[in-house]
N, C-alpha and C positions, 0 to 999 in steps of 0.2 A: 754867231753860233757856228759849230764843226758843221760839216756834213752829216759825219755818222752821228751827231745826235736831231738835227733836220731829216733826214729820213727814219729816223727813229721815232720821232714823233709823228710823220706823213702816216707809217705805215701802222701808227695806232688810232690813229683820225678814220684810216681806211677801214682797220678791223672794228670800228663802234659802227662803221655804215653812213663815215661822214664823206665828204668833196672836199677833196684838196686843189690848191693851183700849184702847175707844179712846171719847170723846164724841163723840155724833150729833147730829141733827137733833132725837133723842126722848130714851131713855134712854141710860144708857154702851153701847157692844157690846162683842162678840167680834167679833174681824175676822182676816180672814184672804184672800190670794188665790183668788178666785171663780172662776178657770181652775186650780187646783190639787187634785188631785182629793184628796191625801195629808191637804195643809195642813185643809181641809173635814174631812176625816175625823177629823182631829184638833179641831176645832170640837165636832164630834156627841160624840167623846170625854169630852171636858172636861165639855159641859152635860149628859154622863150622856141622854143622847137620842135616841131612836129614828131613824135614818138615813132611815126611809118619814117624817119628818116635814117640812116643807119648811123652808130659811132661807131671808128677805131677803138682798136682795143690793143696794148705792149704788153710786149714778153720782151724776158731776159733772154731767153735761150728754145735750140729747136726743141729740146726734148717737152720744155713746158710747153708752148704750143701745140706740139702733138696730143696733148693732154684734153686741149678744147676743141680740136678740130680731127674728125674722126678719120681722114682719109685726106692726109697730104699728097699730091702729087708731085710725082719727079719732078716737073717742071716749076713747082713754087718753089724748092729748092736752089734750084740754079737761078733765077729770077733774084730769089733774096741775099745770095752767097753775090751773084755777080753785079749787083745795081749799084754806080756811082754815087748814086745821092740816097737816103732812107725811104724804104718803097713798102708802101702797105696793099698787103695780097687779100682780096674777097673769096671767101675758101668757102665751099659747099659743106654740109656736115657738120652743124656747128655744134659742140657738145658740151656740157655742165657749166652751163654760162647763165644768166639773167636770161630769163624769155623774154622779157621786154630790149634786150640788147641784139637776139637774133633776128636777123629780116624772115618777113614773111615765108623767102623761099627758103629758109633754112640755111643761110650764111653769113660768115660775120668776117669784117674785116680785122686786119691780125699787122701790127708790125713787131721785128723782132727788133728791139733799140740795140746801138753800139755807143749810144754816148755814153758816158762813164756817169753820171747822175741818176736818169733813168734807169739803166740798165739795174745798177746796183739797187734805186727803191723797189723797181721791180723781183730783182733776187730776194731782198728780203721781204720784200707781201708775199711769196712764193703763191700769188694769185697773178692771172691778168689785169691792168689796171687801164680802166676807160682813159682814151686821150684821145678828147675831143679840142680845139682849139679855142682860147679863151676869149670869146665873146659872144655876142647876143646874135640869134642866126641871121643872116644874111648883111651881118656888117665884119668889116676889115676884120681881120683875127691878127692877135695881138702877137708881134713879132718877138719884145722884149719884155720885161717887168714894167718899166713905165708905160706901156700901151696898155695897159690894164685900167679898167674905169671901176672909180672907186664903187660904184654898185656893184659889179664882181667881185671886186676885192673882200667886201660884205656879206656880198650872197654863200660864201664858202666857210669852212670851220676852221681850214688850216692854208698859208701860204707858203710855200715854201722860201728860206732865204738863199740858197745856189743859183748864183747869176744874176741877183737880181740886178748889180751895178753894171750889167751888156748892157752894149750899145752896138749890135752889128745888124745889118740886114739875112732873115730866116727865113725859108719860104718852107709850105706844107709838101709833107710827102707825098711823092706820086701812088699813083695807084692803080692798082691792074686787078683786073676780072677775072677768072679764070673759068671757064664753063666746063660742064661734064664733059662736053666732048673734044675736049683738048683745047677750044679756041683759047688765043690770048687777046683781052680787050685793054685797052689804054683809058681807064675814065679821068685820070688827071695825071697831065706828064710834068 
């Protein structure tokens, strides 16, 4: 199968409200529409994972972010422009997202992808898309396509086929806290 008809199909799995597994920026995810509060629910399902825990959530670009998160700071900018490896920012203000995707305190974590697969499913869902890492919560997350356990592979409507013949070592995006009052927090470097 192309790409452009594998994300064509992702991103109509997404718009009925389904979970896809899909290649990131880092590991495989779970993915799912980020405005749907069902589809989410069915995410925390799957990874067997407590709903008070937060997911990640891709964008293609700043301006779609800005879209979900009502008050970017200078400083997430420079953070996401200058970080070596793919860095996901917990950003206060989180707006027209899934209530069950937003933490309690009113933030939601945000990366903006540059890999050329994501990036592009994410342009065309012209939504944020959950990417969460593919596995059952507190076991290994699956680096490549064959680290997927066929109950995964199951539990989803859609998988995608881009990458699935990788074989390289991936690790999760770091991730940094940002508080109102300017601190910067390191929760995974």
């Amino acid at each position: 199968m192309n790409i452009k008809d594998d994300i064509k199909n992702a991103v109509e799995v997404m718009k009925r409200g389904g979970v896809i597994l899909y290649p990131t920026d880092t590991v495989w995810g779970i993915g799912c529409d980020a405005t749907n509060a069902e589809a989410v629910a069915r995410v925390y399902k799957i990874k067997q994972r407590d709903d008070s825990k937060a997911l990640i959530c891709l964008v293609d670009s700043d301006v779609r972010l800005q879209r979900y998160v009502r008050n970017v700071p200078e400083v997430a900018w420079d953070i996401m422009e200058l970080s070596t490896k793919p860095t996901t920012v917990i950003l206060d203000d989180a707006v027209n997202l899934a209530p069950n995707l937003i933490a309690p305190d009113g933030s939601i974590a945000m990366r903006i992808t540059r890999e050329a697969f994501s990036k592009e499913l994410c342009y065309r869902f012209q939504k944020p898309i959950v990417s969460t890492s593919v596995n059952i919560s507190g076991e290994p997350a699956a680096q490549n396509y064959r680290d997927i356990s066929p109950e995964l592979l199951e539990a989803v409507d859609y998988v995608c086929f881009a990458r699935r013949q990788e074989h390289k070592p991936h690790t999760p995006s770091s991730i940094i806290r940002l508080q109102k009052d300017g601190r910067v927090e390191i929760i995974r470097d």
